[in-house]
C-alpha positions as CSV (number, residue, x, y, z in Angstrom):
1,X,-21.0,-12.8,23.9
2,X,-20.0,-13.1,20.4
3,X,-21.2,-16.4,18.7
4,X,-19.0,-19.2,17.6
5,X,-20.4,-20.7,14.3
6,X,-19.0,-22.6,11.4
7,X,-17.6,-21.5,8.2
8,X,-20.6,-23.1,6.5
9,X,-22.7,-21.5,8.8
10,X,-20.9,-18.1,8.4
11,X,-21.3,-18.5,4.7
12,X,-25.4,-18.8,5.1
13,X,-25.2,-15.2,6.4
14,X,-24.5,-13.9,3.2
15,X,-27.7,-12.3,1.5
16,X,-28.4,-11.1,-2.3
17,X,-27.2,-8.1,-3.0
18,X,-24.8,-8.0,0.6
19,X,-22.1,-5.2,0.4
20,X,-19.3,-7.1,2.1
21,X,-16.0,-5.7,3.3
22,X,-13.0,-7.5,3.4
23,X,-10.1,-7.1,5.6
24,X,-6.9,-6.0,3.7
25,X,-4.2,-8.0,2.9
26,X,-2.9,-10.4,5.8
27,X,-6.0,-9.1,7.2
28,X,-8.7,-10.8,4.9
29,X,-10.6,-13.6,6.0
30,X,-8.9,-15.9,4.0
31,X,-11.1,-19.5,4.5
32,X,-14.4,-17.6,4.3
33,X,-13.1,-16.2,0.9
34,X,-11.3,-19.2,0.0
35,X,-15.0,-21.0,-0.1
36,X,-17.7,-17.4,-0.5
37,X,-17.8,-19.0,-4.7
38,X,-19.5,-22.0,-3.3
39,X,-23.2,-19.7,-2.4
40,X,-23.3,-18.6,-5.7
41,X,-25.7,-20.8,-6.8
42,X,-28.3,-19.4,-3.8
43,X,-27.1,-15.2,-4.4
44,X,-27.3,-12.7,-6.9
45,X,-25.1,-9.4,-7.5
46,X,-23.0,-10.1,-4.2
47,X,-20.1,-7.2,-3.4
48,X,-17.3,-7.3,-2.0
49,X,-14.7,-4.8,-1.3
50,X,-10.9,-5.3,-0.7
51,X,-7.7,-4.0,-1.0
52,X,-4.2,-6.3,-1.9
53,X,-6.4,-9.8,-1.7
54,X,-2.8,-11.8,-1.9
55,X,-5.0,-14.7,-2.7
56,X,-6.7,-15.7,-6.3
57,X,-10.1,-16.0,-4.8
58,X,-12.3,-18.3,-7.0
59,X,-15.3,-15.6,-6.9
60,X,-13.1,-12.9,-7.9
61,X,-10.8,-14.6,-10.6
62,X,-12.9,-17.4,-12.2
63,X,-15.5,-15.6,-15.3
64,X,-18.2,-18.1,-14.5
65,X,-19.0,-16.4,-11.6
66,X,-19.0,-13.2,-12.7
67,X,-22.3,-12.3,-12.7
68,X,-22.9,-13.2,-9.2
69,X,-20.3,-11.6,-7.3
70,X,-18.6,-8.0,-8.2
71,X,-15.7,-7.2,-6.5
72,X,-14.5,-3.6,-6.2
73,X,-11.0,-2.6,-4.7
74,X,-8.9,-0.4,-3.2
75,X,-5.6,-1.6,-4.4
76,X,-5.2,-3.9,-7.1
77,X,-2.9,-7.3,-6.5
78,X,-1.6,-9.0,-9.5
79,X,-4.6,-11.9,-9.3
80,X,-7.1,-8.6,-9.8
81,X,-4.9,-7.2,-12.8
82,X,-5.5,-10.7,-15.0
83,X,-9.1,-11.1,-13.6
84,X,-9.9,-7.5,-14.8
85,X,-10.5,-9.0,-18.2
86,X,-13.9,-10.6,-16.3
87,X,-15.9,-7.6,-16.4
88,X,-16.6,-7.9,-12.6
89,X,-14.1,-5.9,-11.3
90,X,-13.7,-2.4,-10.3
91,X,-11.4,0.0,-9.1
92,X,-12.1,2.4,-6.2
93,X,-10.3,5.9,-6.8
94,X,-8.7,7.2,-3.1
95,X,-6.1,8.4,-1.1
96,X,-5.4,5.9,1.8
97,X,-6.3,7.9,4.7
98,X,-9.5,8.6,3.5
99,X,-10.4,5.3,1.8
100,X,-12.5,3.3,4.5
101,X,-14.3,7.1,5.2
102,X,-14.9,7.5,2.1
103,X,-16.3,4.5,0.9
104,X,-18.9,4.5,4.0
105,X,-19.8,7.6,3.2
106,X,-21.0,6.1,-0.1
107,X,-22.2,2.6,0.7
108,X,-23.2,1.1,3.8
109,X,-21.2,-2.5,4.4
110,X,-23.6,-4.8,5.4
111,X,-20.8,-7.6,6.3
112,X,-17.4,-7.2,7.5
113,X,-15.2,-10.2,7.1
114,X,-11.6,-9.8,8.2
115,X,-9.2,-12.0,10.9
116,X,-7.9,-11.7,14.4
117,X,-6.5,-12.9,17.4
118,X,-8.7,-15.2,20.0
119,X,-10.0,-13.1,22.4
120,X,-7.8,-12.5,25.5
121,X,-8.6,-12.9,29.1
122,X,-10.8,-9.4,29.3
123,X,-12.6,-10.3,26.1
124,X,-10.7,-8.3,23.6
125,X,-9.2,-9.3,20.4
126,X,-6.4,-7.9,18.0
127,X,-7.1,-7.2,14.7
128,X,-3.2,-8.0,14.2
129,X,-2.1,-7.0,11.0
130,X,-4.1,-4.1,9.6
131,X,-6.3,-1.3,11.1
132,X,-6.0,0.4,7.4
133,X,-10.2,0.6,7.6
134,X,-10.8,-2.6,9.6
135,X,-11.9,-1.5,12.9
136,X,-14.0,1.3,11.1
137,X,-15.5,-1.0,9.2
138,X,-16.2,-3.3,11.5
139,X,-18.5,0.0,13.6
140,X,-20.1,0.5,10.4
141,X,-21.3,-3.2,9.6
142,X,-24.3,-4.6,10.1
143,X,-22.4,-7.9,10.7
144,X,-19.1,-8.6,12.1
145,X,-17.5,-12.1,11.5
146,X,-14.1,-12.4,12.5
147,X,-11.8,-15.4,11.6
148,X,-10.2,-16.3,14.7
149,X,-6.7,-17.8,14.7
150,X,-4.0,-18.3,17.2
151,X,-1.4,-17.7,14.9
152,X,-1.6,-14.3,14.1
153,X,0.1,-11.5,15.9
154,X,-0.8,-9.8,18.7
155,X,-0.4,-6.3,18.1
156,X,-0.9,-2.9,20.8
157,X,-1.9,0.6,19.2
158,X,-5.6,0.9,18.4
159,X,-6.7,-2.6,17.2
160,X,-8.2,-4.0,19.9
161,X,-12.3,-4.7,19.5
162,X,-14.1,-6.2,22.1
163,X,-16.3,-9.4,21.6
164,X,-19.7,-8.2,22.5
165,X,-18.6,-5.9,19.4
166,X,-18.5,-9.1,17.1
167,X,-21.6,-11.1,15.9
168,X,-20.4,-14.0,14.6
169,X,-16.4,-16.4,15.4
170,X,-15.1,-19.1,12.9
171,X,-12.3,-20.5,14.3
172,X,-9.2,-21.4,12.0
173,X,-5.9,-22.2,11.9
174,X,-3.6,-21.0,8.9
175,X,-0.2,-19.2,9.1
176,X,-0.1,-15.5,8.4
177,X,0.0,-14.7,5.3
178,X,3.2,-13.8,4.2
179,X,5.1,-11.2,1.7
180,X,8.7,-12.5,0.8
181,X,11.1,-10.5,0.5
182,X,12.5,-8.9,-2.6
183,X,16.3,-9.2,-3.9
184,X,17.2,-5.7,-4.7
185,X,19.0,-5.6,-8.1
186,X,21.9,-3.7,-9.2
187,X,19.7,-0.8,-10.1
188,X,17.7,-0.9,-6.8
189,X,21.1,-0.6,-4.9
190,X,22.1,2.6,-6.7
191,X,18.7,4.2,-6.4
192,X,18.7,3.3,-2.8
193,X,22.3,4.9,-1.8
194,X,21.3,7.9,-3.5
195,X,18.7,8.1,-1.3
196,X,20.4,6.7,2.1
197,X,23.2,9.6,1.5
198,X,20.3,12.4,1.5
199,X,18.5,10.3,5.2
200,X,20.4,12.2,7.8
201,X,20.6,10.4,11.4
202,X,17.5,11.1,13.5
203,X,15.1,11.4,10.5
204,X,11.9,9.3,11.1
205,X,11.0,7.4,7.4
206,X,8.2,6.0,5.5
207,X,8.8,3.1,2.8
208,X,6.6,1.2,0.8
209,X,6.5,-1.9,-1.0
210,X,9.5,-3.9,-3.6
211,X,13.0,-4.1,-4.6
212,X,13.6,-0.6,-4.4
213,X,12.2,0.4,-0.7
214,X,13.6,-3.0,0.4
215,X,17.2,-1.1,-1.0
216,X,17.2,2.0,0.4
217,X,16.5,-0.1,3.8
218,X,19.5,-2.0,3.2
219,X,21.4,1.2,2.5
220,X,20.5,2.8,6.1
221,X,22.3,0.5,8.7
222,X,25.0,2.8,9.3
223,X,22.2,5.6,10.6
224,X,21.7,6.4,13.6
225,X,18.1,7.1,16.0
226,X,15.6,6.8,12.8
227,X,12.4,6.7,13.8
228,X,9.5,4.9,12.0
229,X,6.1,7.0,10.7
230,X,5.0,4.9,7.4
231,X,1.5,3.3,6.4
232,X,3.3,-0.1,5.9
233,X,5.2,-2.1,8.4
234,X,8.0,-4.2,6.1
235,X,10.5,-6.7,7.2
236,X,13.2,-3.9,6.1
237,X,12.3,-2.0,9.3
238,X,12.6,-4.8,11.5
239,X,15.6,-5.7,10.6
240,X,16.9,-1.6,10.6
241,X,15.3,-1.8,14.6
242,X,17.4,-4.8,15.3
243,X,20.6,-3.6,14.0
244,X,20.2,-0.4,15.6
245,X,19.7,2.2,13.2
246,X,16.3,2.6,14.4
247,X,15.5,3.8,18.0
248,X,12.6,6.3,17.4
249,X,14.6,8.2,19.9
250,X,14.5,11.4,17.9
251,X,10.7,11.8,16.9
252,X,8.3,14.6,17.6
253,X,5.4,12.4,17.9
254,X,4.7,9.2,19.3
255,X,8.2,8.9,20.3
256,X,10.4,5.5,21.2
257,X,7.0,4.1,18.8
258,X,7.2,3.0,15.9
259,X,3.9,3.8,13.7
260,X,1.9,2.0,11.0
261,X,-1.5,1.0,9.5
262,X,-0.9,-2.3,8.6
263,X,2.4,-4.7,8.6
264,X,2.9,-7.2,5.5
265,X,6.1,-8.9,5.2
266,X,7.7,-12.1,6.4
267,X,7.2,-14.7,9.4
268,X,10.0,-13.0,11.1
269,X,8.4,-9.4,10.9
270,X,5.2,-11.2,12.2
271,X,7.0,-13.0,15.3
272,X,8.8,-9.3,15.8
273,X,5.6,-7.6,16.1
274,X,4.2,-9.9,18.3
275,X,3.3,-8.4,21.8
276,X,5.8,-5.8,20.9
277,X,4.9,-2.5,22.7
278,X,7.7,-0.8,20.1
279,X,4.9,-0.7,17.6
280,X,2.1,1.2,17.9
281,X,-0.7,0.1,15.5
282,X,-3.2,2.7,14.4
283,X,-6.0,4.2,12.1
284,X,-5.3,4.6,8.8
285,X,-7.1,7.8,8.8
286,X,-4.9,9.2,11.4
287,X,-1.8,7.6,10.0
288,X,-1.7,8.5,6.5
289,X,-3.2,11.7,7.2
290,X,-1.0,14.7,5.5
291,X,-1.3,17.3,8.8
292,X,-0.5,14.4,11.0
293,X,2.7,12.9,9.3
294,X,3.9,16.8,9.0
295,X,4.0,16.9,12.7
296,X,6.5,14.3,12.4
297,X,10.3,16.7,11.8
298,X,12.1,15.0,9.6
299,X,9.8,13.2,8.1
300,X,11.3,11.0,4.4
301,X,8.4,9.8,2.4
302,X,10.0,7.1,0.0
303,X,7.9,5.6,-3.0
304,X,8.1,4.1,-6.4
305,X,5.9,5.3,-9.7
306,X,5.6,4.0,-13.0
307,X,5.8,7.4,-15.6
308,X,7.0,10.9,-15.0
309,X,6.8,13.3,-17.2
310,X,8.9,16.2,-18.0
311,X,6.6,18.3,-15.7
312,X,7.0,15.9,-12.9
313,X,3.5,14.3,-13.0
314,X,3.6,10.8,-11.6
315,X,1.5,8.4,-12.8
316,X,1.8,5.1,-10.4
317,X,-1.2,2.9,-10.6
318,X,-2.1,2.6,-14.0
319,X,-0.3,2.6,-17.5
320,X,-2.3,4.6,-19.8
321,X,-5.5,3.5,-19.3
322,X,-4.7,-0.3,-17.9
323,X,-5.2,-0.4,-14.3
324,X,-2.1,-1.4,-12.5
325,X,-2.1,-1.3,-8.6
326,X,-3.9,1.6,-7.3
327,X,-2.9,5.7,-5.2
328,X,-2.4,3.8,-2.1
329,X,-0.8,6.0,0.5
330,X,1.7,7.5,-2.0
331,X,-0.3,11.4,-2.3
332,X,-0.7,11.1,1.4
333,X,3.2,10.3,2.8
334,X,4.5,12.5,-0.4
335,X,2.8,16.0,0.6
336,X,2.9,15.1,4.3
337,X,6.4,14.6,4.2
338,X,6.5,17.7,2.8
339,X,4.5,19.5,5.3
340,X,7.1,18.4,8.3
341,X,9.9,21.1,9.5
342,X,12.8,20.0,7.3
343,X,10.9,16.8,5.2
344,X,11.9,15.3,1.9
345,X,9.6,13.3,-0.3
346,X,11.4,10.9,-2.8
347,X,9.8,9.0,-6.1
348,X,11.6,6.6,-7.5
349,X,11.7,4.7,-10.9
350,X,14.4,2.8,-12.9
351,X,14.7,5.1,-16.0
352,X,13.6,2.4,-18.9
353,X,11.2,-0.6,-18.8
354,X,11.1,-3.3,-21.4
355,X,7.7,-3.7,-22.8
356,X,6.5,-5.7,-25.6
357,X,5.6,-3.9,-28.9
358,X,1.9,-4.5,-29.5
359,X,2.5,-3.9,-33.3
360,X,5.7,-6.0,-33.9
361,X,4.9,-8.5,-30.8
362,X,8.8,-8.1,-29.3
363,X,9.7,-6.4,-26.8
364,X,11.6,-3.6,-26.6
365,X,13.6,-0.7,-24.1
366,X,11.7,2.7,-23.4
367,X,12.2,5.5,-21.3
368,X,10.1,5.1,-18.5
369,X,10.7,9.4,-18.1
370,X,8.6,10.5,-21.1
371,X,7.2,13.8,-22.6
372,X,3.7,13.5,-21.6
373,X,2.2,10.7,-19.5
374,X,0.1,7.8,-22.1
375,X,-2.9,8.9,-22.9
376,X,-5.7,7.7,-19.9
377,X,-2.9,7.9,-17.2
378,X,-4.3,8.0,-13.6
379,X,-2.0,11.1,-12.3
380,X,-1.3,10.0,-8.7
381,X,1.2,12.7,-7.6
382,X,0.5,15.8,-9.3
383,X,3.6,17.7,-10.5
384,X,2.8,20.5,-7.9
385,X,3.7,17.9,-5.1
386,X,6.8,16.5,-6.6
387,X,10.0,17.2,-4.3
388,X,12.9,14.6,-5.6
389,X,12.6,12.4,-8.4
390,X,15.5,9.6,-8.3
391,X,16.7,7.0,-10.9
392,X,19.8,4.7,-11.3
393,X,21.4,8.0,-12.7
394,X,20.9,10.3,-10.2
395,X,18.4,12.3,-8.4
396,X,16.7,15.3,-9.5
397,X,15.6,18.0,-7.1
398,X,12.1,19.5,-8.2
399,X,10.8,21.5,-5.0
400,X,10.1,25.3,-6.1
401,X,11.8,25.0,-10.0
402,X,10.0,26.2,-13.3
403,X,8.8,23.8,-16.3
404,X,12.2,24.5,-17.9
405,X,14.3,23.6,-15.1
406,X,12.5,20.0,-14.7
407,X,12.7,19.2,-17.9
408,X,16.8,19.9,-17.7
409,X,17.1,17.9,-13.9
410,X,14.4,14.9,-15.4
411,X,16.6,14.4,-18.6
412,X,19.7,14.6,-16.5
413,X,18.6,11.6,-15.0
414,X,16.9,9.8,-17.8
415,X,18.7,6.5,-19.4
416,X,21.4,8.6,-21.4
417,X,20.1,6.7,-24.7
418,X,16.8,8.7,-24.6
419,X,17.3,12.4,-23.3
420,X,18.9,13.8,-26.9
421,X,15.2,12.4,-28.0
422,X,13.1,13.8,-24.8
423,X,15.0,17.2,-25.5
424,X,13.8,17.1,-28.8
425,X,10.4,16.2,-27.5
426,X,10.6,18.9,-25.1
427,X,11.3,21.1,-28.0
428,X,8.1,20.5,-30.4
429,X,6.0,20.5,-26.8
430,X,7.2,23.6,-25.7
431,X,8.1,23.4,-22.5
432,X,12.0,24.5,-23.4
């Protein structure tokens, strides 16, 4: 039997130089990490692993303890961003599906410390929100301690561990973290009917995460028999299942299920996924992976970037050199999508940003579709895997066309102040 112990006593596990692994997002132990700065006058070079903390964790955000704990992650939240300054913090390069592999193919975790469900009657408890790399990580570890709470989900698929497989229970009792959801804007609306009117009934969809996705969700009501393939779970799906538009009547694989890695959204997504046998729950490996989402027909991959350039190279986790979020599942749902018997992939971007002029200190409009990516740009969709790029003005169709003709459909769709200027650009380049 799995031992119930205390959070202090959980926290007196913890060993110099422990390679710890955090459950991901809703998923992460969030007491044991709300209180891991308090050992740090006891450990030395402590790491820990994560991916979308949605918390400001003392040991990962305050500088005094940085040389004590160093945090490395898969997927940077804004808390990481502004913490980056620290010195402590590091990102790990990776394409979703292979993340967890990868990373134990490196390093062995020593301690896993995620969240789940009490155990039920047969001794088994649901790792609830996220099986991204949980229940991998959890074989791997050397230690297993599992906050247990009765408010999270209980969710079906392939999250259910077995307490003789966990060393150590803390019992809490906090809500599930939550996401809230985002207002689309005027722009978001436009982007996402342009991308509704190309979603034919019967497609099966993956979105990800903002204003944007939450759109192009609002936009897809009127649809009929989509089914759901897509690493994240949002609170745009649950409401498309309850209106209808969603009956995963129509998929190829794992059909009347909807499938995810993880679900992050609001109280009411959490209550819908509870005990729901509609939502199937599964490895991130096998989730995200390319061949498997291409078994899917139909299959819409629908995510957002920072930068394209005129060659259609993405770059959506970092801005030049700054580190901004991370790859995610974004290579992953893009090429798989494109793999699938009549799939679409779709990147999406408003076409200017307003950033502040480092040299005048105001800030100012640019084109956020530019020449050549900013020097140090982390290239997370190469422009070989590029299928539709789409902006407030219009979408551009990519798959099989030359240099020249992307530079013509990327302008096209460019904020109209700025293509006589990327033309130009395109000129001196040569790409036209």
């Amino acid at each position: 039997m799995a031992k119930i112990i205390t959070m202090d006593e959980a926290l007196k596990k913890i060993k110099n130089h422990d390679h710890i692994i955090s459950g991901m997002a809703a998923a992460e132990g969030r007491e044991f990490f709300s209180r891991l700065h308090e050992i740090a006058d006891r450990v030395n070079e402590v790491h820990i692993d994560n991916c979308l903390p949605l918390k400001g964790y003392d040991f990962m955000t305050n500088d005094q303890y940085v040389n004590t704990f160093n945090v490395n992650s898969w997927f940077f939240s804004g808390d990481l961003r502004k913490a980056f300054k620290n010195g402590n913090i590091a990102y790990i390069p990776n394409h979703l599906h292979f993340a967890g592999v990868k990373r134990a193919q490196h390093i062995a975790p020593d301690v896993y410390v995620g969240n789940a469900t009490p155990p039920d009657k047969h001794g088994f408890v649901s790792l609830s929100t996220c099986n991204v790399y949980e229940k991998l990580m959890i074989e791997k570890a050397k230690t297993v301690i599992l906050e247990i709470n009765p408010n999270l989900p209980r969710t079906h698929g392939d999250v259910e561990v077995h307490e003789s497989d966990v060393d150590y229970f803390v019992k809490v009792d906090y809500e599930t973290p939550v996401l809230p959801d985002m207002e689309p804007n005027e722009k978001d609306e436009k982007i996402g009917q342009a991308i509704a009117d190309m979603i034919h009934d019967g497609d099966t969809i993956q979105l990800g995460i903002g204003g944007i996705p939450n759109a192009v969700a609002n936009a897809l009501h009127d649809k009929k028999d989509l089914g759901v393939h897509t690493e994240m779970l949002t609170t745009g799906f649950m409401k498309l299942f309850r209106s209808g538009a969603i009956t995963n009547k129509k998929k190829t694989l794992h059909k009347g299920k909807m499938v995810c890695a993880f679900a992050l959204g609001t109280k009411e997504l959490y209550e819908f996924i509870d005990d729901n046998p509609a939502v199937m729950m599964l490895d991130g490996n096998y989730v995200n992976d390319p061949y498997v989402i291409g078994l899917n027909d139909n299959q819409v991959s629908i995510n957002t970037t920072i930068e394209v350039d005129l060659t259609g190279q993405c770059a959506s986790e970092s801005i030049g050199t700054k580190h901004f979020s991370g790859t995610g599942g974004q290579t992953d749902t893009a090429t798989g999508a494109q793999r699938a018997k009549n799939g679409r992939s779709f990147i999406t971007l408003y076409s200017t940003a307003n950033v502040k002029n480092p040299e005048t200190g105001k800030r100012e409009e640019i084109s956020k579709i530019v020449p050549t990516l900013r020097p140090g740009a982390g290239v997370t969709l190469s422009r070989n895997d590029v299928d539709y790029v789409v902006t407030e003005y219009g979408v551009a169709a990519l798959r099989g066309t030359t240099v020249k003709e992307r530079v013509e459909r990327l302008i096209a769709i460019a904020h109209p102040k700025f293509r006589d200027e990327l033309l130009e650009k395109a000129k001196e380049i040569g790409y036209i």
